[in-house]
Backbone as CSV, one residue per row, in Angstrom:
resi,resn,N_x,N_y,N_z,CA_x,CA_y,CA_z,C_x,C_y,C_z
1,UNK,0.851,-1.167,0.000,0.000,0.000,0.000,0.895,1.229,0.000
2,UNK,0.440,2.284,-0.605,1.113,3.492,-0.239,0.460,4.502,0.409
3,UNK,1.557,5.358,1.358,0.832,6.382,2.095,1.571,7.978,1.397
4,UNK,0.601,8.633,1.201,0.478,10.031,0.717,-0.188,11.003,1.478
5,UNK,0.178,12.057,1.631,-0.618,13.426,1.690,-1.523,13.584,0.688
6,UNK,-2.884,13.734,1.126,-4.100,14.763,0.299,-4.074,15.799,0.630
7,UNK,-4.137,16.955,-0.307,-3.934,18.055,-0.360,-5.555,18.658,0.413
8,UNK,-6.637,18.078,-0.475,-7.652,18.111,-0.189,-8.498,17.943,1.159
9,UNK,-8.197,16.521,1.726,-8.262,16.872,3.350,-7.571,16.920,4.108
10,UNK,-6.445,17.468,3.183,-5.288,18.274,4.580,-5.244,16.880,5.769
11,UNK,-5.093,15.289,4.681,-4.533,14.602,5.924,-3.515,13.346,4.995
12,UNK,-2.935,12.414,5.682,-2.175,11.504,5.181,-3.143,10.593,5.001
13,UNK,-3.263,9.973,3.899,-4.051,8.405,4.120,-2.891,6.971,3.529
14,UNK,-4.073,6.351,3.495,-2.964,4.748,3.228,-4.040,4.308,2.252
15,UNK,-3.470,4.183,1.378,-4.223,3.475,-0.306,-3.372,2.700,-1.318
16,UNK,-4.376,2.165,-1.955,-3.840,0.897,-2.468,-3.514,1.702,-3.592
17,UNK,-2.217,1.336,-4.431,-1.378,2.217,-5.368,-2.709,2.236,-6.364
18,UNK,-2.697,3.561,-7.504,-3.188,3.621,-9.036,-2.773,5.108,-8.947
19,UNK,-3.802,4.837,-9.892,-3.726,6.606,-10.924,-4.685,6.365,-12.276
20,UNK,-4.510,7.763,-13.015,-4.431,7.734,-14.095,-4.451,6.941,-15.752
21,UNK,-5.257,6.828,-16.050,-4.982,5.954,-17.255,-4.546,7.093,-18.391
22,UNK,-3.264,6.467,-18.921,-2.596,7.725,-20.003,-3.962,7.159,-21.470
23,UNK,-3.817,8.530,-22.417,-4.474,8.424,-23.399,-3.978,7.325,-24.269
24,UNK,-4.850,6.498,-25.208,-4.733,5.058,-25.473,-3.623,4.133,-24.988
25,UNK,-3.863,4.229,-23.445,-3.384,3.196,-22.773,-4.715,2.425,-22.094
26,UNK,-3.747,0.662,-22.743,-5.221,-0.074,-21.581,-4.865,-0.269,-20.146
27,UNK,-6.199,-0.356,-19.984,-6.497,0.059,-18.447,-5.678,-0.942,-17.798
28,UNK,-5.355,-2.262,-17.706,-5.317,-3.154,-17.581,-2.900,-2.698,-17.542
29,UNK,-2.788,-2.698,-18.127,-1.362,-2.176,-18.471,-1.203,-0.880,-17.422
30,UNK,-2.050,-0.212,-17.254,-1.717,1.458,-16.481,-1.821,0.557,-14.849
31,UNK,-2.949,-0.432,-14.882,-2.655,-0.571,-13.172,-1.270,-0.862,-13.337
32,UNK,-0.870,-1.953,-13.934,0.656,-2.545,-13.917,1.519,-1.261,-13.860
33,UNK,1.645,-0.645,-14.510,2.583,0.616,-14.493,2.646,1.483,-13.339
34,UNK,1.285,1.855,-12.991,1.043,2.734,-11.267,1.657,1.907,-10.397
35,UNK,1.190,0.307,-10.597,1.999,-0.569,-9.238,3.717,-0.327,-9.351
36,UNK,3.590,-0.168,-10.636,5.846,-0.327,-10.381,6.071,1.308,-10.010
37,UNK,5.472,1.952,-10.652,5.900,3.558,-10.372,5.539,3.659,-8.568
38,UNK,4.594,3.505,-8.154,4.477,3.947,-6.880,4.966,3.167,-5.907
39,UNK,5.247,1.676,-6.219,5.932,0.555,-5.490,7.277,0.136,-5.816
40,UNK,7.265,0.339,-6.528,8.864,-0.504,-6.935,8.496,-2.457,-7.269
41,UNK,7.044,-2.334,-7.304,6.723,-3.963,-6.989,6.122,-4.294,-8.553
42,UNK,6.064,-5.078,-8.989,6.013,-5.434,-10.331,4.808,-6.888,-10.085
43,UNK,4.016,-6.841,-10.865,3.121,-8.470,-10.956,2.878,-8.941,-12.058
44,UNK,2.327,-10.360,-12.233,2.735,-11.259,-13.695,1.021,-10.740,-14.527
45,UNK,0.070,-10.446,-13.730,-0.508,-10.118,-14.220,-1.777,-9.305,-13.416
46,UNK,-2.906,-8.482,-13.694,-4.108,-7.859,-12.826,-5.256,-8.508,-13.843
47,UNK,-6.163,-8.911,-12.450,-7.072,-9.063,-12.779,-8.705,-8.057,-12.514
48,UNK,-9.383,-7.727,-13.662,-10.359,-6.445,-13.214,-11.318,-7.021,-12.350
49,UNK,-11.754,-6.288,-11.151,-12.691,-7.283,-10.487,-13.633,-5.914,-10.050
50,UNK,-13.890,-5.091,-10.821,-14.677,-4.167,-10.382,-14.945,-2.714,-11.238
51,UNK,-15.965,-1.831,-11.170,-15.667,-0.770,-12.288,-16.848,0.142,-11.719
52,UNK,-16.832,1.261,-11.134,-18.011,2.426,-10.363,-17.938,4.166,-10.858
53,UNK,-18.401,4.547,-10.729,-18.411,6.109,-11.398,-18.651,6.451,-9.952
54,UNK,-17.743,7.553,-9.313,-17.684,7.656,-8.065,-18.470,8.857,-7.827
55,UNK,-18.952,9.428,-9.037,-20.141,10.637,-8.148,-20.997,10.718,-9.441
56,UNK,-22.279,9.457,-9.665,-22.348,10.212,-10.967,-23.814,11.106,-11.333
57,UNK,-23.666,11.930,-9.784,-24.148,13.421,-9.857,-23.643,14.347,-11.197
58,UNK,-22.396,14.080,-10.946,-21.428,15.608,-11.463,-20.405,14.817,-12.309
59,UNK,-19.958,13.698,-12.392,-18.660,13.096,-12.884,-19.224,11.757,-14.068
60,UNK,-18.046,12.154,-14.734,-18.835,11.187,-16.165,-17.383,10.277,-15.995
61,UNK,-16.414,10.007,-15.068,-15.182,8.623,-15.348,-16.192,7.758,-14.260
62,UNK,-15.042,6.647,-14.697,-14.739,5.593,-13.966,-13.823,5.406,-13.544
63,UNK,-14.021,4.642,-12.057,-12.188,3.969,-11.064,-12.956,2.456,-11.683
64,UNK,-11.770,2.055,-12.132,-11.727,0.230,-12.473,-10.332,-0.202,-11.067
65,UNK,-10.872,-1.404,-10.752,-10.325,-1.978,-9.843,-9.754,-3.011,-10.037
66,UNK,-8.224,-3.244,-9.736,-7.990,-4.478,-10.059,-6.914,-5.623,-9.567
67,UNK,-6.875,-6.242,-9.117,-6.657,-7.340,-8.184,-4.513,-7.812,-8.728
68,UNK,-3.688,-7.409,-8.046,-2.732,-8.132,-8.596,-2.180,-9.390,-8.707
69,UNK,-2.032,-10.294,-9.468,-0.914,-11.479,-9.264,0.269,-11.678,-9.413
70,UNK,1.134,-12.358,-8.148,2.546,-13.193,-8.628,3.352,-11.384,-8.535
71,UNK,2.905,-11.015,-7.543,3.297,-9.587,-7.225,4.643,-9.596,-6.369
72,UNK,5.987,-9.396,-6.562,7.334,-8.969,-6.185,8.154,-7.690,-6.298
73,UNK,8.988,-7.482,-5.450,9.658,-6.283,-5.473,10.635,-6.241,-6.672
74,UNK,10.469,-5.023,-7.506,11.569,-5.193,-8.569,12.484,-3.582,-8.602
75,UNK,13.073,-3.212,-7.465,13.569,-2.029,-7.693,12.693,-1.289,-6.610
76,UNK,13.187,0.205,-7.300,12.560,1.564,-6.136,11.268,1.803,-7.491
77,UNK,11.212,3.015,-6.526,9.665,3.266,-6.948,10.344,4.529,-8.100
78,UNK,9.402,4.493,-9.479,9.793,6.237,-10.286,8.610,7.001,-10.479
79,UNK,8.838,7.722,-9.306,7.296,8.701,-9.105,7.424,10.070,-9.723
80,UNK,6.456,9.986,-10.287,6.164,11.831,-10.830,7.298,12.810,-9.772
81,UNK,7.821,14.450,-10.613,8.500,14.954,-10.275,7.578,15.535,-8.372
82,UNK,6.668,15.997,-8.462,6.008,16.169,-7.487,5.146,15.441,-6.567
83,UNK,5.518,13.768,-6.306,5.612,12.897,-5.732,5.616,12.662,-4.583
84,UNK,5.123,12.072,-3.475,6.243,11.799,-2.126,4.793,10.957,-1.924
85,UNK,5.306,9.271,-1.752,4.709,8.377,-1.630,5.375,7.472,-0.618
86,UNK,5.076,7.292,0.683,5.681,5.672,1.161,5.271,3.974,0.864
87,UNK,5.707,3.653,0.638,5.381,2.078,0.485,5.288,1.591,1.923
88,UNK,3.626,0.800,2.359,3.796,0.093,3.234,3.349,-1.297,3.262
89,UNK,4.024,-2.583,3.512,3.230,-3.759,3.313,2.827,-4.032,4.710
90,UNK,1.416,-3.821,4.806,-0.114,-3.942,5.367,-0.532,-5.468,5.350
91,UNK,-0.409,-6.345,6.094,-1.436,-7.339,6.593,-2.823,-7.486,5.856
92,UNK,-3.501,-7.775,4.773,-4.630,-7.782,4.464,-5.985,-7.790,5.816
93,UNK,-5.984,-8.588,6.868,-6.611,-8.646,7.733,-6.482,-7.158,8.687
94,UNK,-5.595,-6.487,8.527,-5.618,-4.811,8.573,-6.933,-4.477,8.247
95,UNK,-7.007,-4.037,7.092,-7.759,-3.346,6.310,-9.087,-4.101,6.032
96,UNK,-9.260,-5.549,6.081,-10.616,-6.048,6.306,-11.272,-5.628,7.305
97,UNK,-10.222,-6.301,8.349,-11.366,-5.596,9.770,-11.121,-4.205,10.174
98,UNK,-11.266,-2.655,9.806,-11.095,-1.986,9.705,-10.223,-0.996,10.791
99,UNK,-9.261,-1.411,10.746,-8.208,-1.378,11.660,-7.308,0.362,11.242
100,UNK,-7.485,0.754,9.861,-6.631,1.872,9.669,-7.729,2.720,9.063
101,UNK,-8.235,3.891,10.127,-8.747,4.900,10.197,-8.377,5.666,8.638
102,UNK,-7.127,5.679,8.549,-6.225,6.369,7.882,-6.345,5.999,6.122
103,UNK,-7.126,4.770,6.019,-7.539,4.599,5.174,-9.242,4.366,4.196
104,UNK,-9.950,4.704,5.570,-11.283,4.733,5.282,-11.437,5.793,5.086
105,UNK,-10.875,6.701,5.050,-10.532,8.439,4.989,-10.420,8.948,3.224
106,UNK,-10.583,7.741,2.371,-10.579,7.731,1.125,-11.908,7.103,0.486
107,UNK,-12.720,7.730,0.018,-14.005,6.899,-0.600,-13.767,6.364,-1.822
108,UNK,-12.988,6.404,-2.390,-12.296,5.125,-3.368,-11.677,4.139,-2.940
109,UNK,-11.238,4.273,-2.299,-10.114,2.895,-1.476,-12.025,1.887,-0.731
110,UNK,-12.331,3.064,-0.321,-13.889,1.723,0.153,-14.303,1.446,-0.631
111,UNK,-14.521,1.671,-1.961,-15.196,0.957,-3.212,-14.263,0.049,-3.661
112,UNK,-12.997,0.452,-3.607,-12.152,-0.780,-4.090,-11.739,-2.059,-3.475
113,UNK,-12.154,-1.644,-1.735,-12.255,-2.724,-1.070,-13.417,-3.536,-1.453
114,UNK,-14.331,-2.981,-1.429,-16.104,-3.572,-1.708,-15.493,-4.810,-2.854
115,UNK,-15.282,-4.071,-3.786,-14.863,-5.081,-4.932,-13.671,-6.109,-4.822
116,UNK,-13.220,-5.836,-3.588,-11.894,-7.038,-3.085,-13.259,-7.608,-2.283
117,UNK,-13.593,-7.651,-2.042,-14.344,-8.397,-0.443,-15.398,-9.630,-1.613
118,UNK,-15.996,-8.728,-2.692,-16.837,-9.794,-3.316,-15.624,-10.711,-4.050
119,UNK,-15.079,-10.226,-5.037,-13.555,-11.023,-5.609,-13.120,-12.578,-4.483
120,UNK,-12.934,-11.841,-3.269,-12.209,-12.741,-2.031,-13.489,-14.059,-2.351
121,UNK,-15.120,-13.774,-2.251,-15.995,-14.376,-1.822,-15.794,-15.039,-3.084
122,UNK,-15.931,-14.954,-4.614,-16.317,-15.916,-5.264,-14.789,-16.565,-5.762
123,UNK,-13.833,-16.564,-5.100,-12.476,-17.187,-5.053,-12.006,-18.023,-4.435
């Protein structure tokens, strides 16, 4: 997981690496890329296990969610020039039983759990 400053609520949280999907890049390739840029951790492959429009009052994207495999450390992390990310490896049973405040503090990270929790169930 990585921990960052939000600018927005002026607090630190703990979230599961992404970003951005670059223009005709697949989605599927950009998680892989966010995981090595913000981790230094590399996997053989992601699987999508989820896809929500997080306000769709006002917002026309989507966060796609997606599950890594055969996931290892390959190096440091190469983060954007204005960056500052820690890597932390988190206990899964952390973050199930809701143990880090610090990360429910993100309403994407709870949708992306939602979609780990059903994933976990039909696995």
């Amino acid at each position: 997981m990585v921990r960052q400053f939000r600018q927005g609520g002026n607090c630190l949280t703990l979230e599961f690496p992404g970003g951005m999907v670059d223009e005709n890049e697949d989605q599927a390739l950009a998680a892989l890329r966010e995981l090595a840029e913000e981790t230094g951790y590399v996997a053989d492959r992601v699987e999508h296990i989820g896809r929500t429009n997080p306000n769709p009052a006002f917002m026309t994207n989507s966060v796609h969610t997606y599950v890594a495999h055969g996931v290892r450390r390959n190096g440091g992390q190469s983060l954007d020039e204005n960056e500052l990310v820690d890597v932390e490896l988190v206990p899964c049973a952390k973050v199930l039983n809701g143990l880090l405040p610090e990360f429910f503090a993100h309403g994407i990270m709870i949708i992306a759990l939602h979609w780990y929790v059903r994933w976990l169930a039909r696995s």
